[in-house]
C-alpha positions in Angstrom: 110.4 111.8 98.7 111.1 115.4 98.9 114.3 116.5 97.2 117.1 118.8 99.3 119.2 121.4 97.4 122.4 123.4 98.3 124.0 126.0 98.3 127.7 124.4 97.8 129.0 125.4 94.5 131.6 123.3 92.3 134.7 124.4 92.1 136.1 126.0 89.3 138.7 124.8 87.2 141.0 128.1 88.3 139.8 126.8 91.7 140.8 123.3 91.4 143.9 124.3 89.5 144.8 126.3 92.7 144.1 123.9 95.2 146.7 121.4 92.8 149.4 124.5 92.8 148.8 124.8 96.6 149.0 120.8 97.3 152.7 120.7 95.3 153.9 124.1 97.5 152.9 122.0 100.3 154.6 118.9 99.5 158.0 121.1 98.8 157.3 123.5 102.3 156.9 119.9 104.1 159.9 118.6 102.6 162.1 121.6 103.4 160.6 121.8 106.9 160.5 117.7 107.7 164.6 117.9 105.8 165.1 120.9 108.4 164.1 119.5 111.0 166.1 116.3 110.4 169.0 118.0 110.0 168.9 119.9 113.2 167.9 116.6 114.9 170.8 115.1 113.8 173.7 117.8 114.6 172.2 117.9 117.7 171.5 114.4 118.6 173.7 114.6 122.0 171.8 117.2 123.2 168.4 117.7 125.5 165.8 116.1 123.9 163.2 118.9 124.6 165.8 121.1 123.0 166.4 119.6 120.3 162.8 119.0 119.4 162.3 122.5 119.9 165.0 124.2 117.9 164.3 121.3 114.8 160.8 122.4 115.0 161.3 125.9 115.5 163.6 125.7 112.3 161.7 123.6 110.1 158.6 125.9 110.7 161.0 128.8 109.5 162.2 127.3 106.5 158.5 126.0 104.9 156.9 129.1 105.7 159.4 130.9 103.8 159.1 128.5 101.1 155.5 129.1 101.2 155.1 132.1 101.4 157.6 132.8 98.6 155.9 130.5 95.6 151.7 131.8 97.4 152.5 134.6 96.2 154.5 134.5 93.0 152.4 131.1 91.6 149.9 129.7 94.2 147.1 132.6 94.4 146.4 134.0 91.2 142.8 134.7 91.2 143.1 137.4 94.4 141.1 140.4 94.3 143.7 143.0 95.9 147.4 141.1 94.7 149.2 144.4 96.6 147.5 143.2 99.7 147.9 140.1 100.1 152.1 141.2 99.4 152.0 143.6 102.3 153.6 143.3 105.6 150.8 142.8 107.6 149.4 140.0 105.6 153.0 138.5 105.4 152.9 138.4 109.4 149.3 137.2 109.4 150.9 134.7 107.1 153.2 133.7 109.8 150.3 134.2 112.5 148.5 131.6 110.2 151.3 128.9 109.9 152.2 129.7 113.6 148.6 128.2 114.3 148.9 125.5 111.7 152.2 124.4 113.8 150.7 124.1 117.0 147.7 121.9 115.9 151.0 120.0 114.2 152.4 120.1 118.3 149.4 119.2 119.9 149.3 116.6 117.7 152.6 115.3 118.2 152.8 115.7 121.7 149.7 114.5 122.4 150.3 110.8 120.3 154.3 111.2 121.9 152.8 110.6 124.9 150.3 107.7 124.1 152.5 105.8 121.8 155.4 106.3 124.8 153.0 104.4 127.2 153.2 101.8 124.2 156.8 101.5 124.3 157.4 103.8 121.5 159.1 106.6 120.5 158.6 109.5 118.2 161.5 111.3 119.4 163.8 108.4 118.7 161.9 107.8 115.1 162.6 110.8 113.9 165.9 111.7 115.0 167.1 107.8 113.9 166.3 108.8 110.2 169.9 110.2 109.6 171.8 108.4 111.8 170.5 105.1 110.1 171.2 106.6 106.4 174.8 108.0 107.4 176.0 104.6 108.7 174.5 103.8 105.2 172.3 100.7 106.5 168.8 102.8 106.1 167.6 100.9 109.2 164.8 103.2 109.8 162.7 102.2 107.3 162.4 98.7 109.4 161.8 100.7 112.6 158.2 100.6 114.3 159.3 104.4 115.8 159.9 105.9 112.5 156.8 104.8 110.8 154.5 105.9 114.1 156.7 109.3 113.9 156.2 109.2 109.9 152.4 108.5 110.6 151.5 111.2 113.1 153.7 114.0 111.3 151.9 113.0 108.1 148.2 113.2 109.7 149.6 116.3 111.1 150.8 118.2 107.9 146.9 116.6 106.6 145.4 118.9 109.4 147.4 121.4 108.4 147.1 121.9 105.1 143.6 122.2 104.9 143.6 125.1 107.6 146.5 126.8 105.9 144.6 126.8 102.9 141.1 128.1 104.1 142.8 130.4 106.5 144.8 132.0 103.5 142.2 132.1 101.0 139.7 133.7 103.7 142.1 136.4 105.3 144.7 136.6 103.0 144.6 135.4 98.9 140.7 136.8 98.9 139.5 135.8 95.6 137.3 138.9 94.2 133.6 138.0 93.9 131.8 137.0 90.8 132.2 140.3 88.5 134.2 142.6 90.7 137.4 143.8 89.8 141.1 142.5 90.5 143.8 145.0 91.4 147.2 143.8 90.6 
């Protein structure tokens, strides 16, 4: 039986250590972005549903890429060959360009199960926005709600998505790791 051979290298501990530092700046950017967009859910429950899923979204997206952004640079990325470039302004907004493409997948995601589960009879809308609602009357309803866990589900396959193109977007354009014996500018 012939034998096949790669070209895939193992990662690195600094690699793998990265990857764990990335993974724990995601969960806290998702937090702040999922909390965000809760909150603006919830103020403005009365309102438009379109525009209230858009302003929660537009404001959650704000808040995590700050967050991100913020600890990528000063605990994420280490091992990046030019550290000044990846802190300039154009890589900041091709940070933002980055995430911005991250959040639609997110959307089309979103959208796209919205409208299947809505021919089911349920409701993402209604599953996420019920989250505070349920904990302010203090009865924490939600968690017994078959729109909150499909909402739950879908944004957490979503962030999934996500985070692996955030990561392999940033480390190719942005957080360039300097090849094997080449120098590191800091």
């Amino acid at each position: 039986m012939p034998t096949t051979t790669t070209n895939k290298k193992p990662l690195k501990k600094g690699q793998l250590m990265e990857i764990v530092r990335f993974l724990v700046i995601g969960i806290v950017a998702t937090i702040a972005d999922a909390g965000t967009r809760l909150l603006v859910s919830y103020f403005m429950r009365n309102l438009n549903e379109f525009l209230v899923t858009g302003v929660s979204v537009i404001a959650g997206f704000i808040v995590g890429v700050i967050v991100n952004y913020v600890f990528s640079i000063i605990w994420v990325f280490q091992d990046v060959k030019d550290k000044n470039a990846a802190k300039s302004q154009s890589k900041f907004w091709l940070f933002v360009l980055l995430g911005f493409i991250g959040l639609l997948f997110h959307e089309a995601l979103n959208y796209g199960a919205g409208a299947l589960f809505k021919l089911g009879g349920i409701s993402l809308t209604d599953g996420q926005s019920s989250v505070l609602l349920t904990i302010k009357d203090g009865t924490w309803a939600f968690f017994g709600s078959l729109d909150f866990w499909m909402w739950f589900l879908i944004f957490a396959l979503g962030t999934l998505i996500v985070l692996v193109w955030n990561y392999w977007s940033r480390k190719k354009w942005i957080f360039i790791a300097p090849k094997e014996g080449e120098e590191t500018n800091a």
